[in-house]
C-alpha positions in Angstrom: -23.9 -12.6 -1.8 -23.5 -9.0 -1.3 -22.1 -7.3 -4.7 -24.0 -4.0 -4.2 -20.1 -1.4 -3.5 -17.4 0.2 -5.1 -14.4 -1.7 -5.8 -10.9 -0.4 -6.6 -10.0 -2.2 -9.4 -6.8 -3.3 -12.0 -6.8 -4.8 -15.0 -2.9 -6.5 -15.9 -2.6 -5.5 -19.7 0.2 -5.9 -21.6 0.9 -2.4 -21.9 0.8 -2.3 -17.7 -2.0 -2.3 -15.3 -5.0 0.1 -15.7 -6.9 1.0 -12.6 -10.4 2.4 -12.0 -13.3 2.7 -10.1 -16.6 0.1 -10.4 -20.1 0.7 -8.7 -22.1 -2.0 -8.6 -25.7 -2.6 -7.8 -27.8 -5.9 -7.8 -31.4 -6.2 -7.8 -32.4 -9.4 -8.0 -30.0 -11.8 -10.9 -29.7 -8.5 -12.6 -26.6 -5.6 -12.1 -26.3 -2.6 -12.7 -23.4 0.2 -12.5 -20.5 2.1 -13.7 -17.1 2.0 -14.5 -14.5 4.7 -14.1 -11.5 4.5 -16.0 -8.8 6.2 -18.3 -10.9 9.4 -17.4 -13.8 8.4 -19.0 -17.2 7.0 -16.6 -19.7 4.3 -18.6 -22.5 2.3 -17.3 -22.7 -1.0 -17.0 -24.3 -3.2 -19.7 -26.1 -6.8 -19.6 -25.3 -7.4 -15.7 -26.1 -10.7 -14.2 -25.6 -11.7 -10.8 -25.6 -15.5 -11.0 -24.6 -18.0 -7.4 -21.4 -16.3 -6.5 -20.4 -15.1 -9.9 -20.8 -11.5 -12.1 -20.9 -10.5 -15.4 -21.5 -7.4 -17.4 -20.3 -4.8 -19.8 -18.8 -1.5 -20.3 -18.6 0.4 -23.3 -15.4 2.7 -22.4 -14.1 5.1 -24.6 -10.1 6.3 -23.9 -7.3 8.2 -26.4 -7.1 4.6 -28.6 -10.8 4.9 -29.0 -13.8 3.0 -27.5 -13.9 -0.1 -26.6 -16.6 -2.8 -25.5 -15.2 -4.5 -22.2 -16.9 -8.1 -21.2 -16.6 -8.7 -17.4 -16.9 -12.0 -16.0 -16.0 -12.3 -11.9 -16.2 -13.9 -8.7 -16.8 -12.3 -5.2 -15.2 -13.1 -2.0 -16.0 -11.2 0.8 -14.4 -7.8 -0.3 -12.8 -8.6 -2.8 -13.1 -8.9 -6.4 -11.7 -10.8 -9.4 -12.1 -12.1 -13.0 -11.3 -11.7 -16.5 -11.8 -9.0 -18.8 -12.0 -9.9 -22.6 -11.3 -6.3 -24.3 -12.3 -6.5 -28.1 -9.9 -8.0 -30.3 -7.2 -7.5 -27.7 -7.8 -10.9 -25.8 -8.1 -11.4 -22.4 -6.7 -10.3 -19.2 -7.0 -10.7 -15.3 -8.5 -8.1 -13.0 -8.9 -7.7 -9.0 -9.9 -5.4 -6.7 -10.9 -5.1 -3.2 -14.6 -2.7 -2.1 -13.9 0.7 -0.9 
């Protein structure tokens, strides 16, 4: 599977979507990365790369304060899609496509 890109991606919140910018690098079952968002840029955390799935974490801080974001995705081809759980705020589809 080829992860290693950066994806244009949106997460549908209920106060809209939010977009930003992921890099993503795999070495091996492990990932590595940032995410660009609400003006703020964190690496990614506890990346695995497992069959054709992802998962990692971002600490991202924004205006509300920060937050720990848990990624969990497939790949298909170019694009990109999952769920995000976002702390106590439950859990919400994202998608994006490798720019």
């Amino acid at each position: 599977m080829a992860v290693d890109g950066t994806y244009s991606i949106a997460i549908d919140t209920q106060m809209g979507s939010r977009n930003g910018t992921l890099t993503l690098k795999a070495n091996g079952d492990s990932l590595s990365g940032t995410l660009a968002a609400e003006g703020s840029e964190s690496k990614i955390t506890d990346g695995a790369v497992s069959g054709e799935g992802i998962a990692f974490k971002v600490q991202l801080g924004i205006t509300m304060g920060t937050f720990e974001l848990d990624f969990k995705a497939t790949l298909n081809g170019d694009e990109i899609a999952g769920q995000v759980e976002v702390g106590g705020f439950g859990s919400f589809p994202f998608s994006g496509t490798r720019i």
